[in-house]
N, C-alpha and C positions, 0 to 999 in steps of 0.2 A: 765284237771288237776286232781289228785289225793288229795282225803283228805291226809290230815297231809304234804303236802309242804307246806311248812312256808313262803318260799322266794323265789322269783322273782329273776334271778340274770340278770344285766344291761348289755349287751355290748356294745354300743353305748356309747357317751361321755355323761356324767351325767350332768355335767354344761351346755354342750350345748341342752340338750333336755330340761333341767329345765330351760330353758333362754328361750328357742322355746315356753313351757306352759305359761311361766309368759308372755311374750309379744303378745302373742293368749289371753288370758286370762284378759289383759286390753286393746288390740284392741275390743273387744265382750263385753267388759262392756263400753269402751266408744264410742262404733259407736254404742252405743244404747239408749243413754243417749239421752233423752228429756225435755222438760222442764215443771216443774209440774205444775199441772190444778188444786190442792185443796187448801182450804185455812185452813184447820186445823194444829193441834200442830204431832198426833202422828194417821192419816189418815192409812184405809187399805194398803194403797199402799207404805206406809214407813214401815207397818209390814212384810207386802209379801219382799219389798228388803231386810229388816233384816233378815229372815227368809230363801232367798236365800245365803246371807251372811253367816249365819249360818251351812246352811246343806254346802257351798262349802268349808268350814275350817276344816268340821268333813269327807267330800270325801278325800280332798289332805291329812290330816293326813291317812287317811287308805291305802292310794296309798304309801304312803310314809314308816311307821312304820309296814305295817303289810302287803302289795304288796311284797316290795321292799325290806325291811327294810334296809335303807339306808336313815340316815336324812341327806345327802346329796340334794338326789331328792329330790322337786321341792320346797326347802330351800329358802323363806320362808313363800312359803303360806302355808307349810304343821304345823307350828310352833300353831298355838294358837285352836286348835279343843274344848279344856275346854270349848273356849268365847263363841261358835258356840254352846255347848249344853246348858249351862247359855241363851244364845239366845234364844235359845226353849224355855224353863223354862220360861223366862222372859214376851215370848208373851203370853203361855199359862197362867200363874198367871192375864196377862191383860185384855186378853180377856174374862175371865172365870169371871173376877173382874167386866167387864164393863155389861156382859150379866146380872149379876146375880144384879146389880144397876138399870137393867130398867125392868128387869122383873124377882121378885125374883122366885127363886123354892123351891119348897120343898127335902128334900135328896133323895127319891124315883125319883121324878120325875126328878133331875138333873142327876141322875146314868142314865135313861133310854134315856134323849135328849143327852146327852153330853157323857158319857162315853162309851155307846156303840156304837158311832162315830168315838169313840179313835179302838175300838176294832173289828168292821168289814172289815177295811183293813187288818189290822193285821191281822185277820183269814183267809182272804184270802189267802195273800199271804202265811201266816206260811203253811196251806195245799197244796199250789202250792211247797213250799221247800220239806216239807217233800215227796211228789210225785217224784218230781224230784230228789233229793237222791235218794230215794229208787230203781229211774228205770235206772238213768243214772251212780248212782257211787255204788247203791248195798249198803246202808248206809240204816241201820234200827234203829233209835232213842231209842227203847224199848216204850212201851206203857207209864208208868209212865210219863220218862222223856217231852210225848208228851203233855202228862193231865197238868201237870204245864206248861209246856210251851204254849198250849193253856188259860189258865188262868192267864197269862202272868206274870209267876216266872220263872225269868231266875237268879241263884244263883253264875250260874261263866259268863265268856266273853271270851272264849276260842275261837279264832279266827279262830281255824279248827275242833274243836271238837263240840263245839254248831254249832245249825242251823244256829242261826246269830250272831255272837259274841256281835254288837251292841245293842241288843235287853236288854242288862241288864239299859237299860235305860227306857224302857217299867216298868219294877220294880219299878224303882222310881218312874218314870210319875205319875204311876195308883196309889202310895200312894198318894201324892198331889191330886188328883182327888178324893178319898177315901173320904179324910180327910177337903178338903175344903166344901163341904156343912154343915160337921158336926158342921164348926165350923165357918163357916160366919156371919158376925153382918152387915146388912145392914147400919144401923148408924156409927160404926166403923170399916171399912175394914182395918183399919193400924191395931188393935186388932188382928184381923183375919192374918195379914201377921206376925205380933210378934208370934203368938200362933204358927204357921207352921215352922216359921223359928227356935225355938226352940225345935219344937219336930222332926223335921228335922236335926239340929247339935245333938241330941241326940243320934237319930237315926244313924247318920251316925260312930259318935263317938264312940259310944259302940257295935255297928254289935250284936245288939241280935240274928239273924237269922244264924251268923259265915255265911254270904255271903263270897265269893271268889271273888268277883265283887266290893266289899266295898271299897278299894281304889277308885274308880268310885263315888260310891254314893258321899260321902263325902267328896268330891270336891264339890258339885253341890249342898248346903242345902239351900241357901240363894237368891239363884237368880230368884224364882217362886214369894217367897212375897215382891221381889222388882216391880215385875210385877203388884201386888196388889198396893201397895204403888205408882205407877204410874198412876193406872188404880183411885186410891181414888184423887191423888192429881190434875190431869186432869179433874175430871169430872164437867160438866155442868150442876147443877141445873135449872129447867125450871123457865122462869121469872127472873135467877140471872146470873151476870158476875162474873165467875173467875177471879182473877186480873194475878194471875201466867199464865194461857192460856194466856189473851191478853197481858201480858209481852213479853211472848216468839214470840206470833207472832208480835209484834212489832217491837221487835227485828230483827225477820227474813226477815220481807217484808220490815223494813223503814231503813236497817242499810247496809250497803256494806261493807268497809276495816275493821270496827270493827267483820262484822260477817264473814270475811276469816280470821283474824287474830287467833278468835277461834275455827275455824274449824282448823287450821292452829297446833294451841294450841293442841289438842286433837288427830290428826294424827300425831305428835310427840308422844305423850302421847304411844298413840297404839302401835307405833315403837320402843318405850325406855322399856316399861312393857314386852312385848312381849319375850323382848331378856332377860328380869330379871324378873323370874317369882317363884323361887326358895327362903328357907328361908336363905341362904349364901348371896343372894344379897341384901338381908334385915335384917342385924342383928339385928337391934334395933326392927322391926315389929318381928322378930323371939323370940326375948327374952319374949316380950310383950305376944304374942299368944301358946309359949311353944310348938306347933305343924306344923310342916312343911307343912300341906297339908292347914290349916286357912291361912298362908300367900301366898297359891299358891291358893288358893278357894279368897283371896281379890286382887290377881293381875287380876284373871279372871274379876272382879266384875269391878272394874277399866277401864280395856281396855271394857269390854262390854258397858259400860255407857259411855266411849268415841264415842264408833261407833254409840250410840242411840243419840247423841247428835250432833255429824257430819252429821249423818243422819236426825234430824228434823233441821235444820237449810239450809241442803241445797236446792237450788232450780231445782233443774234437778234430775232427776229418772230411773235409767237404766232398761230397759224390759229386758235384759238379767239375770239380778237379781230377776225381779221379777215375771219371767217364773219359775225360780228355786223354789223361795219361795212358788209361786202354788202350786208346786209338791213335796214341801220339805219333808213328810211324807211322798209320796210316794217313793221319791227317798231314803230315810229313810232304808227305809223298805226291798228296794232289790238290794242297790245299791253293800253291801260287799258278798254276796254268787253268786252273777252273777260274780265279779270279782277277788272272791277272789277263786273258783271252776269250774269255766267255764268259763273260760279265754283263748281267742284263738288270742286277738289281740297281746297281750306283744310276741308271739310266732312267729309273723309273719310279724310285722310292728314295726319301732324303737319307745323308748321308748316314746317319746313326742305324736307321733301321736295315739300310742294304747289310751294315755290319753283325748288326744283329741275325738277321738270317743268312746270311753269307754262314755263321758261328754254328747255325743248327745243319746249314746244308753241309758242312764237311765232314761232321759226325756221321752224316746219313751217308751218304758216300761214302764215307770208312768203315762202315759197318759194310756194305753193298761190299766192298774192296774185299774185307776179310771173308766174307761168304764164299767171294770168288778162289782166294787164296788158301781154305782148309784142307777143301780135297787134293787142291795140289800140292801143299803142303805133305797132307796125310800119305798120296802117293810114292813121294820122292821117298818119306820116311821107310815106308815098306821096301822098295828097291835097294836103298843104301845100308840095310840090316845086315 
């Protein structure tokens, strides 16, 4: 495939290949489904499924809007990719919340454990893209453009002109990560999630940098210090009980028809926002917020704390979600220049099945990615002690 094709065009029947994805697609989520062995509120293993949740809402919209471009195809997993990067945001604000509660850092030393975690895949792979351009499509970045984007400033999302169109989300990431040590309060992490989330609606509101990717950001201000605010409301004092923890798990382990009912409750919820996610379908929230993209940044917000609460409540766990969620950075990482520029299944197999192994090849190459990325991981780790 040639830089600058935009579109994928289908010949096969659209409906029926996107009928073929979705029922491939809940056969492999639920011939996977087991029943879960922890007894916590918001356990690794319900972030790894959110996480794969996450990265497969942000796949089918790529396949869909920028493959295909046809929101036709695979209508309508391809519909909420917003929730799926809110999802990110969400674990990372939690996780970075819950680490930095049992063993604080200092701002030095959290930039060196934590963020250059964030940034050794990425360098990997950004050198493996840039290589590959350069040998297979004859595509030479300019030096500049290469310095920032190694530093991970990506200022537009240009789906054939950047390396990776996705990566304007690396921008954002890495302020939040910037910014949260600066301004953590071990006593007040809700402090800490207020202080971000408005210099984040700031930030996205007024584009002092005039990004081209800003429509991007600012959707996404608010759902890192909800992950905070989770990560404070969840936590367990040594020697004290939470009452909200052993609400919820009481809830969960001693309650049956009440706890399908809102699970029940909330997969509607997911289904009804989904389809209204716009300030037209919200007059009164539209009048209220004056800006179109605050009522589509709390429809986000909405269905994602739907799906965290469907998800801690139930009891079974699919390994097919949460093989994704493993790899969700790395799938991240390489899933749109492998298919959006070397692309040879859409050419040669109908549209359902390029998707289908398109789904196994990213794994496989994210697995191949982390192989690459341990030892130099493990290296940096030893140096920076």
């Amino acid at each position: 495939m040639a830089l600058g094709q935009v579109t994928f065009k289908i010949t096969d029947d659209v409906q029926l290949a996107t009928q073929i994805v979705i029922v491939a697609f809940l056969l492999v989520t639920f011939l996977t489904l087991r029943r879960t062995s922890h007894n916590d509120v918001f356990p690794i293993s319900v972030t790894n499924e959110l996480k794969g949740l996450g990265i497969l809402t942000v796949v089918f919209a790529h396949f869909t809007y920028m493959k295909v471009n046809n929101w036709e195809f695979l209508y309508p997993l391809s519909t909420i990719a917003g929730v799926g990067v809110d999802l990110f945001l969400l674990m990372s604000g939690f996780g970075l919340t819950v680490g930095m509660m049992k063993r604080p850092m200092g701002t030095l030393e959290f930039y060196k454990k934590r963020v250059i975690k964030i940034f050794i895949p990425f360098w990997i792979a950004l050198i493996i893209m840039f290589i590959a351009d350069f040998i297979f499509l004859d595509k030479n970045y300019g030096f500049m453009y290469m310095l920032k984007s190694a530093l991970g400033f990506f200022p537009t999302a240009d789906g054939f002109a950047d390396v990776n169109s996705p990566f304007w989300y690396i921008t954002w990431m890495m302020m939040f990560y910037i910014l949260f040590p600066l301004f953590f309060i071990k006593k007040a992490p809700w402090l800490t999630a207020i202080i971000l989330a408005v210099i984040a609606l700031i930030i996205g509101g007024t584009n002092p940098l005039d990004l081209g990717s800003n429509w991007l950001h600012r959707l996404h201000s608010v759902a890192f210090s909800i992950g905070i605010l989770m990560a404070y409301f969840l936590a367990i004092k040594p020697n004290e009980t939470n009452k909200l923890v052993e609400s919820i798990k009481n809830f969960r382990d001693n309650t049956n028809i009440p706890r399908y009912i809102v699970i029940l409750i909330m997969a509607v919820v997911v289904a009804y926002v989904s389809q209204h996610t716009s300030g037209k379908d919200w007059p009164m929230l539209k009048s209220i917020f004056k800006e179109n993209y605050l009522v589509e940044q709390l429809a986000c917000i909405v269905i994602m704390m739907a799906f965290v609460v469907i998800f801690v409540l139930k009891k079974v766990e699919s390994r097919f979600l949460a093989i994704y969620g493993a790899f969700s950075y790395e799938v991240y990482l390489i899933h749109w220049p492998l298919m959006g520029r070397y692309d040879i299944f859409f050419d040669y197999l109908p549209s359902w099945a390029a998707v289908i192994v398109w789904m196994v090849v990213f794994i496989l190459v994210s697995m191949l990615l982390q192989k690459l990325v341990t030892p130099v991981s493990n290296f940096i780790d030893k140096i920076t002690k």
